[in-house]
C-alpha positions as a Markdown table, in Angstrom:
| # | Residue | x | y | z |
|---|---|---|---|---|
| 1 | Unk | 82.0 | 150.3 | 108.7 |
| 2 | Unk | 85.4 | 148.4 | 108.6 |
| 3 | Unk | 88.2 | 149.9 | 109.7 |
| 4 | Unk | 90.9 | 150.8 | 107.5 |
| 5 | Unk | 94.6 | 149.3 | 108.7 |
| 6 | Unk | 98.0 | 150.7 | 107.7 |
| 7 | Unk | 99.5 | 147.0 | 107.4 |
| 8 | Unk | 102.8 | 149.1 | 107.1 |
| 9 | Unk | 102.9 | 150.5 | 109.8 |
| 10 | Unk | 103.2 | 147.9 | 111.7 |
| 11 | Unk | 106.4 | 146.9 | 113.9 |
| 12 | Unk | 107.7 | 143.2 | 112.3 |
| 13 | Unk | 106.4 | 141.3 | 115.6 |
| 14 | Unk | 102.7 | 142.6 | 114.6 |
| 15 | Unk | 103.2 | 141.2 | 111.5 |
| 16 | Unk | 104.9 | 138.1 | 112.0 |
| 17 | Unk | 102.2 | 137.5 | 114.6 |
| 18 | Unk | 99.1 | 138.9 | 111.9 |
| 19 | Unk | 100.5 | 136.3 | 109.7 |
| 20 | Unk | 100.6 | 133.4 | 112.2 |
| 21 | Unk | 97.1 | 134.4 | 113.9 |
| 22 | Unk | 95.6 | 134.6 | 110.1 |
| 23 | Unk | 97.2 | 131.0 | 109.4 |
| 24 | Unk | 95.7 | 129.5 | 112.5 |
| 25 | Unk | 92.1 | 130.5 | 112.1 |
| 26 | Unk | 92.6 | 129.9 | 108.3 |
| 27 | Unk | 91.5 | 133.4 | 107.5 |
| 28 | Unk | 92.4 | 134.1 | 103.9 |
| 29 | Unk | 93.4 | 138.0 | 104.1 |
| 30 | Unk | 95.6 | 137.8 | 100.7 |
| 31 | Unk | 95.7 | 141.5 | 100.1 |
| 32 | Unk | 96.5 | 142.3 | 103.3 |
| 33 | Unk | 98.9 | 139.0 | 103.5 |
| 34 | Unk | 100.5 | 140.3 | 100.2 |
| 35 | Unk | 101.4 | 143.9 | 101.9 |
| 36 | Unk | 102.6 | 142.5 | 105.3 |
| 37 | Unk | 105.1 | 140.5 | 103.4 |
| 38 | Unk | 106.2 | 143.1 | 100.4 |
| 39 | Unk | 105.9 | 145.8 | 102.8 |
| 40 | Unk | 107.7 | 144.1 | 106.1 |
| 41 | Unk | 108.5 | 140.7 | 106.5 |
| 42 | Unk | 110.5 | 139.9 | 103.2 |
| 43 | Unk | 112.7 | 142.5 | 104.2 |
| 44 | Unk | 113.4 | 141.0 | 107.3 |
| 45 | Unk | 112.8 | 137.1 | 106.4 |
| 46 | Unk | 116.1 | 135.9 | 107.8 |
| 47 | Unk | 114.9 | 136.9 | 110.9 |
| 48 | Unk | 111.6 | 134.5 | 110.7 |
| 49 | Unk | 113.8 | 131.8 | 111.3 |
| 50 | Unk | 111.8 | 128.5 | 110.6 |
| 51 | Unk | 108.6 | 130.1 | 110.5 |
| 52 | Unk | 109.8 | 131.9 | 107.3 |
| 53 | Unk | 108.8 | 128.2 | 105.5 |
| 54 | Unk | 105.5 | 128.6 | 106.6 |
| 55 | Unk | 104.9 | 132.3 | 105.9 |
| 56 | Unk | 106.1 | 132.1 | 102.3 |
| 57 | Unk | 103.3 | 129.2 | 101.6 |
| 58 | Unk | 100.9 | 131.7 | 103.1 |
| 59 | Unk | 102.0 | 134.6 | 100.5 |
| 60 | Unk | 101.7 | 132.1 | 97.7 |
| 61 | Unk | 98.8 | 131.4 | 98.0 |
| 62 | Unk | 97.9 | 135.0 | 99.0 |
| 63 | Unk | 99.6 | 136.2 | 95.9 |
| 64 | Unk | 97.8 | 133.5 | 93.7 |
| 65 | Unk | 94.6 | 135.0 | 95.2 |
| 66 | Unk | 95.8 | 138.2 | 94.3 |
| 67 | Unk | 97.3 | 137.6 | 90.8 |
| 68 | Unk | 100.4 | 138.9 | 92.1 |
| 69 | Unk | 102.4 | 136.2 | 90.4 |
| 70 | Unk | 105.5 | 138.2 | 90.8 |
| 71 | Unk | 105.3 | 137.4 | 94.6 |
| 72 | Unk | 104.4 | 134.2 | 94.0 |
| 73 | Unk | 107.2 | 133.1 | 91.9 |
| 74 | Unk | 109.6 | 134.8 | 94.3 |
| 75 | Unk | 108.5 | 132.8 | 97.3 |
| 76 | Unk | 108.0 | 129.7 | 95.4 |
| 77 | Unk | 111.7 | 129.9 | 94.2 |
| 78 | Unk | 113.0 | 129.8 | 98.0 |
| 79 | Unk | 110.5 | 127.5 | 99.2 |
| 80 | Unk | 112.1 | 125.1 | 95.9 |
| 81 | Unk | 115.5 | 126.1 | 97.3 |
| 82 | Unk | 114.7 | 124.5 | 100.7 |
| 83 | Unk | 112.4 | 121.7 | 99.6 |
| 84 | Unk | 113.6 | 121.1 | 96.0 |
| 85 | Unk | 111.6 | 117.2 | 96.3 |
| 86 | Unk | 108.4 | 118.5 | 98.3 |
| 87 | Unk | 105.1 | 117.7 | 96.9 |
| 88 | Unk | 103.6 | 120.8 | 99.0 |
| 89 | Unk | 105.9 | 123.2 | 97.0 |
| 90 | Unk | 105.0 | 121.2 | 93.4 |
| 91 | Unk | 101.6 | 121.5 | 94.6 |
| 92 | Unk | 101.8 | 125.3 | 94.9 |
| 93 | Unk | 103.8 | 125.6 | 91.2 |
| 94 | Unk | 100.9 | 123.9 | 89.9 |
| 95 | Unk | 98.3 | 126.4 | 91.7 |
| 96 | Unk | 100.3 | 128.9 | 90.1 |
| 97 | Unk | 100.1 | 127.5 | 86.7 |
| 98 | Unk | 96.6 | 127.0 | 86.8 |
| 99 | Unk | 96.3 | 130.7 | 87.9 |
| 100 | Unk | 98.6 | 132.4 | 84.5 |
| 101 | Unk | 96.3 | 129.4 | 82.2 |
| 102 | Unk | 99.0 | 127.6 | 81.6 |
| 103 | Unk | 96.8 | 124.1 | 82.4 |
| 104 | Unk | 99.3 | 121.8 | 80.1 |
| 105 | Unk | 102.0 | 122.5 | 82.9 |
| 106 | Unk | 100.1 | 122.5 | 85.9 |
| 107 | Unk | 98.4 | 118.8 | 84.2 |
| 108 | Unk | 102.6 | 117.8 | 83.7 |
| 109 | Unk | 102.5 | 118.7 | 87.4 |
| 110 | Unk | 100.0 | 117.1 | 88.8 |
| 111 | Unk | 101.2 | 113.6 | 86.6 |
| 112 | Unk | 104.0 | 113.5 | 88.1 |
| 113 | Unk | 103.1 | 114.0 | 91.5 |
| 114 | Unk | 100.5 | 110.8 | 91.1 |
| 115 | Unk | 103.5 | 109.0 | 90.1 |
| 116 | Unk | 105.3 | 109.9 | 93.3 |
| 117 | Unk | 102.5 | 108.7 | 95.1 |
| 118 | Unk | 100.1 | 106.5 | 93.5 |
| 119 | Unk | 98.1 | 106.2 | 96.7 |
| 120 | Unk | 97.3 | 109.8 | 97.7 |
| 121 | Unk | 93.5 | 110.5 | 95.9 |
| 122 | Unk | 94.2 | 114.3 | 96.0 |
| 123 | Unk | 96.0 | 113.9 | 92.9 |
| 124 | Unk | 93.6 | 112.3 | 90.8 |
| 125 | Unk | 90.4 | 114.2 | 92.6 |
| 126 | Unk | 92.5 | 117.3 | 91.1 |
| 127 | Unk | 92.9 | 116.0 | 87.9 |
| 128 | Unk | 89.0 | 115.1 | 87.1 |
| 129 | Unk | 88.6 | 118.9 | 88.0 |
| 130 | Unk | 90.7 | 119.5 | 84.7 |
């Protein structure tokens, strides 16, 4: 039987450090992810210093998972704010796009990221999967 965790009862160094354990053994909890952060660390994001960068990828893609696009959109607007030329964060807009079927986009997306780098074969091996 699996045991059933109150993810908000947690103090914020248990879930800052949930988070961080989850991300180093690539463990893809989204729900769980999802809650930590609604629930905990987005009220005290400030406080994640430069980790806060890393956290909100994690709930993207957590939130994608989840169809929580809400989320999603949220922490991809502050990871744009910070990294407004990254091809991580264009990378995770296009996930999202894929996600609400909005394929035209994410394909715009995924263009011009080839452009930026012509040599990277993630771009176009995403691309034949369209």
């Amino acid at each position: 039987m699996t045991e059933v965790v109150d993810w908000t009862d947690m103090s914020f160094e248990e879930a800052r450090q949930t988070l961080k354990k989850w991300r180093e053994d690539h463990a893809r909890r989204s729900e769980e992810t999802v809650e930590i952060w609604e629930h905990l660390l987005s009220r005290y994001a400030s406080s994640l210093s430069d980790e806060l960068w890393s956290v909100l990828e994690q709930v993207v893609i957590a939130a994608i998972d989840c169809a929580r696009f809400d989320v999603a959109v949220v922490c991809l607007q502050k990871l744009h704010g910070k990294f407004p030329h990254s091809t991580r964060v264009a990378k995770l807009k296009a996930m999202r796009l894929e996600a609400t079927g909005k394929y035209d986009e994410a394909e715009k997306v995924y263009d011009q990221l080839i452009e930026s780098d012509e040599t990277n074969p993630v771009w176009f091996l995403i691309l034949i999967q369209f």
